[in-house]
PDB file with one MODEL, atoms N, CA, C and O in Angstrom:
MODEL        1
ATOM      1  N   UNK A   1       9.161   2.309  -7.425  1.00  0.00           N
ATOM      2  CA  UNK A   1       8.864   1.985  -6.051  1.00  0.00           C
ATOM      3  C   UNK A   1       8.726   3.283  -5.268  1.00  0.00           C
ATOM      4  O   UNK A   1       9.315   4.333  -5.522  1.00  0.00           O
ATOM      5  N   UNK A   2       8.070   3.114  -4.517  1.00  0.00           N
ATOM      6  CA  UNK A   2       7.677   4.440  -3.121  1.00  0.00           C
ATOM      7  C   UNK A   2       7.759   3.623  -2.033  1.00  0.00           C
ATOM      8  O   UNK A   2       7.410   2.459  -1.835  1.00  0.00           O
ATOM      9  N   UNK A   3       8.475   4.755  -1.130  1.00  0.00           N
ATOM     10  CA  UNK A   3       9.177   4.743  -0.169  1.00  0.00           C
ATOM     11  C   UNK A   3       8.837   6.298   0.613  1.00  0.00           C
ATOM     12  O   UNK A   3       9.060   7.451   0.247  1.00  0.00           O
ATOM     13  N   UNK A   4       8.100   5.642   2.037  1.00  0.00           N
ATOM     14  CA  UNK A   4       7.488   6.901   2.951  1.00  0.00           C
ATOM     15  C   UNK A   4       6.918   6.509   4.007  1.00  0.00           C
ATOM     16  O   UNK A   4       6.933   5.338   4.386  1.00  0.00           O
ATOM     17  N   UNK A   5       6.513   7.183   4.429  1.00  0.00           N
ATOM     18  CA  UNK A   5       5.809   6.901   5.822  1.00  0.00           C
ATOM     19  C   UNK A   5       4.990   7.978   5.966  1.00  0.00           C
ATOM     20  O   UNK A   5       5.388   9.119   5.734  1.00  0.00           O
ATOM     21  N   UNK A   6       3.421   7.624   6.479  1.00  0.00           N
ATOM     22  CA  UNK A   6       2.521   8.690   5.898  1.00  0.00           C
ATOM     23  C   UNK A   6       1.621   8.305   7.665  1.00  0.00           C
ATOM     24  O   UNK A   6       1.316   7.156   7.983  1.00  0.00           O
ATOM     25  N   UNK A   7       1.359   9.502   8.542  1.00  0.00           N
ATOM     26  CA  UNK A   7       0.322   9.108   9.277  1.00  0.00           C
ATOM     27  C   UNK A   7      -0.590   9.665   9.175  1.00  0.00           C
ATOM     28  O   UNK A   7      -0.654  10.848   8.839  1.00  0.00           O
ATOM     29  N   UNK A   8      -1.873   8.664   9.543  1.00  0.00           N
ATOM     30  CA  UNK A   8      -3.300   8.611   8.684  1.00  0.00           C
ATOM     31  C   UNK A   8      -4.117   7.947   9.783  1.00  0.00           C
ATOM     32  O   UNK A   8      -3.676   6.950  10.355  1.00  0.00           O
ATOM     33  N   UNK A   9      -5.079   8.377  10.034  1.00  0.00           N
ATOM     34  CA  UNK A   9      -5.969   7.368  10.799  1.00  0.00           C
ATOM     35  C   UNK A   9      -7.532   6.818  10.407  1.00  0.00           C
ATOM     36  O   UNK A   9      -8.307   7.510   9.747  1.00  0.00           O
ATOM     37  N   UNK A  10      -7.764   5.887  10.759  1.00  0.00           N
ATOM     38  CA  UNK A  10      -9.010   5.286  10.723  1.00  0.00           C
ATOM     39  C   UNK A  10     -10.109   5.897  10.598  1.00  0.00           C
ATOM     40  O   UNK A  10     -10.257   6.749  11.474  1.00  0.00           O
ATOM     41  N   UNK A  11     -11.038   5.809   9.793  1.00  0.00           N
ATOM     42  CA  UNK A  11     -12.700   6.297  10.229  1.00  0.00           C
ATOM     43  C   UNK A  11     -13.393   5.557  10.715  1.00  0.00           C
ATOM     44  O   UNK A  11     -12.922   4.429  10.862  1.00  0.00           O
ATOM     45  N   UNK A  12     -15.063   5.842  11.282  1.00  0.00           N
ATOM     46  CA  UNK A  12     -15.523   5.220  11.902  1.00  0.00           C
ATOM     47  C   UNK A  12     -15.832   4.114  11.505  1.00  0.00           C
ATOM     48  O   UNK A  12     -16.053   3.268  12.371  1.00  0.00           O
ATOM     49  N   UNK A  13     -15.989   3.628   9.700  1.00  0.00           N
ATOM     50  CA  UNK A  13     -16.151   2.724   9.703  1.00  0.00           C
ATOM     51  C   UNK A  13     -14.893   1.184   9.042  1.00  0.00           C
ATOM     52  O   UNK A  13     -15.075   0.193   8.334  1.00  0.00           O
ATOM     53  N   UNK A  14     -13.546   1.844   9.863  1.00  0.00           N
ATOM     54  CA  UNK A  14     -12.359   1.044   9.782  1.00  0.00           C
ATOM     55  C   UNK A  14     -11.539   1.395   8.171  1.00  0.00           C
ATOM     56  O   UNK A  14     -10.625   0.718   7.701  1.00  0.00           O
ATOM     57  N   UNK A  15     -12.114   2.535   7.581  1.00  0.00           N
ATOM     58  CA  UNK A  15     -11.458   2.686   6.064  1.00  0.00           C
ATOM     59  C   UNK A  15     -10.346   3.679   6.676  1.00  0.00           C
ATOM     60  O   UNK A  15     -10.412   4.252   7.764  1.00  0.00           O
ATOM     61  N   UNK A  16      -9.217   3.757   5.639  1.00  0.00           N
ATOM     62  CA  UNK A  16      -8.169   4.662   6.027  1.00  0.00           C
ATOM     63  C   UNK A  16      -8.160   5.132   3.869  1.00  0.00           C
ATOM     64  O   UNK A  16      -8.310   4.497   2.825  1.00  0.00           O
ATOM     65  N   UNK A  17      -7.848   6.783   4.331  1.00  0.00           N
ATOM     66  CA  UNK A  17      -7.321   7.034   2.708  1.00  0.00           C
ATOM     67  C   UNK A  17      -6.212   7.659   2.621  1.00  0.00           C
ATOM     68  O   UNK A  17      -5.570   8.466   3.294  1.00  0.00           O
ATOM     69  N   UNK A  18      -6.107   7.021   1.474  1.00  0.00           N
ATOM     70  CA  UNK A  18      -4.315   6.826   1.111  1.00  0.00           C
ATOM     71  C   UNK A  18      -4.540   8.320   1.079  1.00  0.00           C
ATOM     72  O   UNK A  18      -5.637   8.864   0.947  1.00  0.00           O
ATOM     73  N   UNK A  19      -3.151   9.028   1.241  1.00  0.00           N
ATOM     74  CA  UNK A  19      -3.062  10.460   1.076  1.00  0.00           C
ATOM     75  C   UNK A  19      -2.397  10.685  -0.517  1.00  0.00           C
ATOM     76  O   UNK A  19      -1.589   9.956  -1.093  1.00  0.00           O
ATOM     77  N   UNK A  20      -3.201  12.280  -1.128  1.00  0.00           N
ATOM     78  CA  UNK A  20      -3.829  12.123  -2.742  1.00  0.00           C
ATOM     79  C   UNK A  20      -2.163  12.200  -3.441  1.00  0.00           C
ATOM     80  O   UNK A  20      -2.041  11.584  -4.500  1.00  0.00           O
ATOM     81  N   UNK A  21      -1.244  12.723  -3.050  1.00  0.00           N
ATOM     82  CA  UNK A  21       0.309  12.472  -3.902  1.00  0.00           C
ATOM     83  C   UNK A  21       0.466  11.215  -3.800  1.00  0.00           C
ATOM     84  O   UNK A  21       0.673  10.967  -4.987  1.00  0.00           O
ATOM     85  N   UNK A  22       0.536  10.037  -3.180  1.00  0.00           N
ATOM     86  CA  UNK A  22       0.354   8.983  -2.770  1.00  0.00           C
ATOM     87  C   UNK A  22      -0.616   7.988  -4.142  1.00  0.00           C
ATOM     88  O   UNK A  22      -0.398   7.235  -5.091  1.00  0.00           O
ATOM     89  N   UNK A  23      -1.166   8.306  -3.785  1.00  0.00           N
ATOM     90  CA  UNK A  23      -2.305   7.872  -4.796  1.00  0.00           C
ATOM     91  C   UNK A  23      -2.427   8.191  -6.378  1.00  0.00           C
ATOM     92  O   UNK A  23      -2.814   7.391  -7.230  1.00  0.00           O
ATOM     93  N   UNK A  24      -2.048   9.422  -6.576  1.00  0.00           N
ATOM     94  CA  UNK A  24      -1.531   9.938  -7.576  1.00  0.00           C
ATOM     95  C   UNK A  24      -0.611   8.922  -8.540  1.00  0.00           C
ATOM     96  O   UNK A  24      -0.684   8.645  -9.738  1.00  0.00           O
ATOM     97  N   UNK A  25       0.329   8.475  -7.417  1.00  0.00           N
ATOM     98  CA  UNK A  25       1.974   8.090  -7.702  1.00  0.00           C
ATOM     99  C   UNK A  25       1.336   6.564  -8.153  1.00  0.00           C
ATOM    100  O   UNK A  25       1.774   5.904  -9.096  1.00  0.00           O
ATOM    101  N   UNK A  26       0.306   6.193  -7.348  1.00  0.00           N
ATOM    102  CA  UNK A  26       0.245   4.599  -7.411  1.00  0.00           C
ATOM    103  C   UNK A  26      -0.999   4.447  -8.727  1.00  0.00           C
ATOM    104  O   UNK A  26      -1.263   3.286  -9.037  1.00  0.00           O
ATOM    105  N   UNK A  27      -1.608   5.358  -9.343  1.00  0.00           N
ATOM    106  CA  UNK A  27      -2.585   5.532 -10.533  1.00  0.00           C
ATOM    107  C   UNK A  27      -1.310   5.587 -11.536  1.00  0.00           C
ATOM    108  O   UNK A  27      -1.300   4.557 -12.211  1.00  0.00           O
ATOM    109  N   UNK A  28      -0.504   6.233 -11.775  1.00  0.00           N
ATOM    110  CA  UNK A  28       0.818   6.138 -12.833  1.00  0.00           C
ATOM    111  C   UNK A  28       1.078   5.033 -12.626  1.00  0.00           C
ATOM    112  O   UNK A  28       0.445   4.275 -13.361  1.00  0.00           O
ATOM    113  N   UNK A  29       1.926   4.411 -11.751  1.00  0.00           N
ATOM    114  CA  UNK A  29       2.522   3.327 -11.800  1.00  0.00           C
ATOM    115  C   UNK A  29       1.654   1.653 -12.398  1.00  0.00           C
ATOM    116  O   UNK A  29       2.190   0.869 -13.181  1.00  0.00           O
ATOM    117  N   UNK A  30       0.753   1.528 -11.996  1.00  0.00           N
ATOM    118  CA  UNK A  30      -0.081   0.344 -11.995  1.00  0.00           C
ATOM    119  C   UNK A  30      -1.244   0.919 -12.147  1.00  0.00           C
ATOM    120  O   UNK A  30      -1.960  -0.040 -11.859  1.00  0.00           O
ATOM    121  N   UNK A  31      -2.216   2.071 -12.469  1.00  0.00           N
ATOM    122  CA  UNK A  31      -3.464   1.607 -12.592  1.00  0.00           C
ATOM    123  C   UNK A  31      -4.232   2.040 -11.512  1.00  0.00           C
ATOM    124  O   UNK A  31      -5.363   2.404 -11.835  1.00  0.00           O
ATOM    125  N   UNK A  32      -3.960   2.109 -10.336  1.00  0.00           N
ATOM    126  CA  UNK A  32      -4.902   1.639  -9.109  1.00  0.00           C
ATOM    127  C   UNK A  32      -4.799   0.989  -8.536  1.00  0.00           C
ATOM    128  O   UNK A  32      -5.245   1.264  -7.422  1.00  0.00           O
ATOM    129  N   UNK A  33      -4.092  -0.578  -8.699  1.00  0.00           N
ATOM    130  CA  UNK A  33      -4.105  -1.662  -8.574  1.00  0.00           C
ATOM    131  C   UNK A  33      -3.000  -1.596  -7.573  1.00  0.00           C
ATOM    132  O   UNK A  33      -1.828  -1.256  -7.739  1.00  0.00           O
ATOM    133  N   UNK A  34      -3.777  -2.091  -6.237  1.00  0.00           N
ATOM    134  CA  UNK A  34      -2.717  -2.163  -4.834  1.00  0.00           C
ATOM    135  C   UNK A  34      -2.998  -3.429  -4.167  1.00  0.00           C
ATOM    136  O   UNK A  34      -4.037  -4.076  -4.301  1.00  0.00           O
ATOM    137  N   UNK A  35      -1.892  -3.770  -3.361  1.00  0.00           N
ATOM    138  CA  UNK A  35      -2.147  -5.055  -2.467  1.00  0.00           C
ATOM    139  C   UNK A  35      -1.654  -4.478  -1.340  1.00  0.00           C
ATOM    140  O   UNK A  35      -0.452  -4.305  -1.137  1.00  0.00           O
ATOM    141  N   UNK A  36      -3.081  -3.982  -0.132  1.00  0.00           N
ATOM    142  CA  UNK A  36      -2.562  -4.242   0.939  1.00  0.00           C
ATOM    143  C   UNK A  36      -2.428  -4.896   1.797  1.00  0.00           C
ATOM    144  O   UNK A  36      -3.419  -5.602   1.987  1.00  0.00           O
ATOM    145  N   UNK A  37      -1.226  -5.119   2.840  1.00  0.00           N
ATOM    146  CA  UNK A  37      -0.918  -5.939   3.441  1.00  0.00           C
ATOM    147  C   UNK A  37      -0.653  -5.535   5.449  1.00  0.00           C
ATOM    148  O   UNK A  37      -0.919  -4.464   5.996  1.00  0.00           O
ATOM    149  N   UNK A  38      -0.321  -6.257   5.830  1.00  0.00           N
ATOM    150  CA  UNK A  38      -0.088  -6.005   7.516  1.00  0.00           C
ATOM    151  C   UNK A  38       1.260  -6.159   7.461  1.00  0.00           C
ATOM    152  O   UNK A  38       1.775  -7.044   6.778  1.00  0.00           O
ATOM    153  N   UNK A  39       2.095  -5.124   8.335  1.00  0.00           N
ATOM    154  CA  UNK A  39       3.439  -5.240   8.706  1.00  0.00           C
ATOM    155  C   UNK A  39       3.525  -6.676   9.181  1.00  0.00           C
ATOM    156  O   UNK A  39       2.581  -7.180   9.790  1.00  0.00           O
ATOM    157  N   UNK A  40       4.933  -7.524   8.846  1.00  0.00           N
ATOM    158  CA  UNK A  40       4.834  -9.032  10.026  1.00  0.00           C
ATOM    159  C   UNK A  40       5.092  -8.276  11.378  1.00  0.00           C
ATOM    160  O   UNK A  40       4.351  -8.591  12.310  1.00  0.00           O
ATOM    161  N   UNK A  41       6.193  -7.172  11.638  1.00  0.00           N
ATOM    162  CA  UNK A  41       6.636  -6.956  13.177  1.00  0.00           C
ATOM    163  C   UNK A  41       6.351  -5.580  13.693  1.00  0.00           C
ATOM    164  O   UNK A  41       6.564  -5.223  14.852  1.00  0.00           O
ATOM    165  N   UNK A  42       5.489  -4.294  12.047  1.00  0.00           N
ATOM    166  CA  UNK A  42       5.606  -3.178  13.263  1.00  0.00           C
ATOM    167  C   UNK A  42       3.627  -2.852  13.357  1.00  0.00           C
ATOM    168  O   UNK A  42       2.933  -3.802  12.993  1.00  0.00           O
ATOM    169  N   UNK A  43       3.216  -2.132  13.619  1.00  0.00           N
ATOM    170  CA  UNK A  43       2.005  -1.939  13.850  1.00  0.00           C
ATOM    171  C   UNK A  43       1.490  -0.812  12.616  1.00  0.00           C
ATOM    172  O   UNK A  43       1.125   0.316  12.947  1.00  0.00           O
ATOM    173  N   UNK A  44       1.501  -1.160  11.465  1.00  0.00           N
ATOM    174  CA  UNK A  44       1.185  -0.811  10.196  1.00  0.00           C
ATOM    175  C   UNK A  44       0.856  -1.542   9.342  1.00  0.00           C
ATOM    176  O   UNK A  44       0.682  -2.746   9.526  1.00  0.00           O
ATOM    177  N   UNK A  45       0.619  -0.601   7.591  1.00  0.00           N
ATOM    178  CA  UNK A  45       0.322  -1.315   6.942  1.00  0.00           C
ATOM    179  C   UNK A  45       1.221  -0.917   5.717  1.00  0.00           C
ATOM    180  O   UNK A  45       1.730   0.203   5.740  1.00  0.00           O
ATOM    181  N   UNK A  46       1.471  -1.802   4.579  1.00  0.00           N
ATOM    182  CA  UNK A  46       1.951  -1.970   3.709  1.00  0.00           C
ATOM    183  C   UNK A  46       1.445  -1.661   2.157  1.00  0.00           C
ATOM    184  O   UNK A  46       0.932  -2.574   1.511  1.00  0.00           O
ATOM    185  N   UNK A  47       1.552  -0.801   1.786  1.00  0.00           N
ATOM    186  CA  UNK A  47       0.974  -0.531   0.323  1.00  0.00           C
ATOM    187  C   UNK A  47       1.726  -1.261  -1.216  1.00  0.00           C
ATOM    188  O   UNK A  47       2.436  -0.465  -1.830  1.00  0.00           O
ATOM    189  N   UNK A  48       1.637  -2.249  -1.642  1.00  0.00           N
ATOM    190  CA  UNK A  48       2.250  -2.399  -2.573  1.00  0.00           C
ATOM    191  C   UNK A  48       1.266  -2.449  -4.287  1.00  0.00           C
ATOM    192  O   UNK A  48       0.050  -2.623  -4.361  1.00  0.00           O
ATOM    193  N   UNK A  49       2.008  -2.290  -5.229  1.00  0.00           N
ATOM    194  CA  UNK A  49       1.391  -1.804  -6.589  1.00  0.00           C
ATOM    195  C   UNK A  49       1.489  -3.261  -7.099  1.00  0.00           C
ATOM    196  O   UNK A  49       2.571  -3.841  -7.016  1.00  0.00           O
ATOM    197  N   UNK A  50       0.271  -3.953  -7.688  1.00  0.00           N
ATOM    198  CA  UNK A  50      -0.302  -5.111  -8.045  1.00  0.00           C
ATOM    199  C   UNK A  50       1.158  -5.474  -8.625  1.00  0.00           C
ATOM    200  O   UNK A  50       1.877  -6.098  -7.845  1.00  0.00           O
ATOM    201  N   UNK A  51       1.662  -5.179  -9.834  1.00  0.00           N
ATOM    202  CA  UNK A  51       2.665  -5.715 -10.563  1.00  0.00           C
ATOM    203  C   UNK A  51       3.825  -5.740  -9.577  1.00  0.00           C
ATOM    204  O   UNK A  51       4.592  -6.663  -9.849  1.00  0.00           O
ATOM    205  N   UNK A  52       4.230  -4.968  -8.437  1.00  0.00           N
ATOM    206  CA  UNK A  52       5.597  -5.471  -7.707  1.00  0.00           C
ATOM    207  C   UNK A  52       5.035  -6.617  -6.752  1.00  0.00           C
ATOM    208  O   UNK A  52       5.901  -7.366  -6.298  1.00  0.00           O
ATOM    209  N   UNK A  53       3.499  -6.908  -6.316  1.00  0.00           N
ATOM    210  CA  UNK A  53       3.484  -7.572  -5.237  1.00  0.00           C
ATOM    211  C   UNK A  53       3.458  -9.057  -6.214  1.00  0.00           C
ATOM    212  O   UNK A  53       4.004 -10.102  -5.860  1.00  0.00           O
ATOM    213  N   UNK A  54       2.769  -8.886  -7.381  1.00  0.00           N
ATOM    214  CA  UNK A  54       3.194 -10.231  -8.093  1.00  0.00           C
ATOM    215  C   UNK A  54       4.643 -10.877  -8.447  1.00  0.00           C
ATOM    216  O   UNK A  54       4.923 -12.069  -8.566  1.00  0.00           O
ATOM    217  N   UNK A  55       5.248 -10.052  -8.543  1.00  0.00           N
ATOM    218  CA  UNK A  55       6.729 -10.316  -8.561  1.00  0.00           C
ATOM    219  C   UNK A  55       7.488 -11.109  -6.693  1.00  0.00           C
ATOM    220  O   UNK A  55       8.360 -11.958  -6.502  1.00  0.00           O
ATOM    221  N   UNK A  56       6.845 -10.511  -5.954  1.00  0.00           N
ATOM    222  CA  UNK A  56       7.221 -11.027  -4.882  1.00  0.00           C
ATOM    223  C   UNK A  56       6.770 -11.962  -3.761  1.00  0.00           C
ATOM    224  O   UNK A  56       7.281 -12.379  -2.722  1.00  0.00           O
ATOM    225  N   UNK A  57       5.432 -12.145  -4.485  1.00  0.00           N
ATOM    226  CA  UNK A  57       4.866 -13.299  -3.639  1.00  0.00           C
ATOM    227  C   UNK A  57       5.159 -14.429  -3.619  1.00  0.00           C
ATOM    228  O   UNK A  57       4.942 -15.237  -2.716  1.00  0.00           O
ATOM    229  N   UNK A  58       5.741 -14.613  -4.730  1.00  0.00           N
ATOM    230  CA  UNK A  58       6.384 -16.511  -5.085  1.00  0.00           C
ATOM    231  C   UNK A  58       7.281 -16.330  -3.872  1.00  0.00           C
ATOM    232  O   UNK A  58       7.057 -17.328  -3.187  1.00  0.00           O
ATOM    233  N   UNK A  59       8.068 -15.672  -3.329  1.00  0.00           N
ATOM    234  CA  UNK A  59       9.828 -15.150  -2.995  1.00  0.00           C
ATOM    235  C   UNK A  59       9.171 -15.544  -1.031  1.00  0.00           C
ATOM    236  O   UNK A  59       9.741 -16.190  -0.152  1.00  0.00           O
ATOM    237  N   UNK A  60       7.964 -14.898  -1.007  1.00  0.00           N
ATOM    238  CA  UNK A  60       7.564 -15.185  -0.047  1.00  0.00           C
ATOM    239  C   UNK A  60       6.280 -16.209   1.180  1.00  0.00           C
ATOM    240  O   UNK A  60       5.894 -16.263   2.347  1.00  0.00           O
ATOM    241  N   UNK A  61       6.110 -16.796  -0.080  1.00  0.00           N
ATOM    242  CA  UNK A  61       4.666 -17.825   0.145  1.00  0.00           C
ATOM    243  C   UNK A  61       5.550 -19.342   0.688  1.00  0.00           C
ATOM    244  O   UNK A  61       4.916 -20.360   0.966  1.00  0.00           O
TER     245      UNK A  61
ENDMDL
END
């Protein structure tokens, strides 16, 4: 799991990129394979690695 807080902003055409240690970390772990998501309460976003977000979607659907 990763754990951080990274600020990053938007381009013009609404893409944001993950920053490359970041990305790095999430190509080892899974592949590539991300699910992002919207904070429920703060004004962000959520990066999770395909195999932990499958584990936790039952927990939360």
């Amino acid at each position: 799991m990763l754990l951080g807080s990274h600020s990053i902003n938007m381009d013009s055409k609404g893409r944001i990129a993950i920053p490359t240690r970041v990305r790095e970390q999430l190509n080892e772990m899974c592949g590539g394979r991300i699910v992002v998501t919207a904070h429920p309460r703060e004004f962000c976003v959520i990066i999770y690695p395909q195999p932990y977000w499958d584990e936790i979607l039952p927990k939360i659907i």
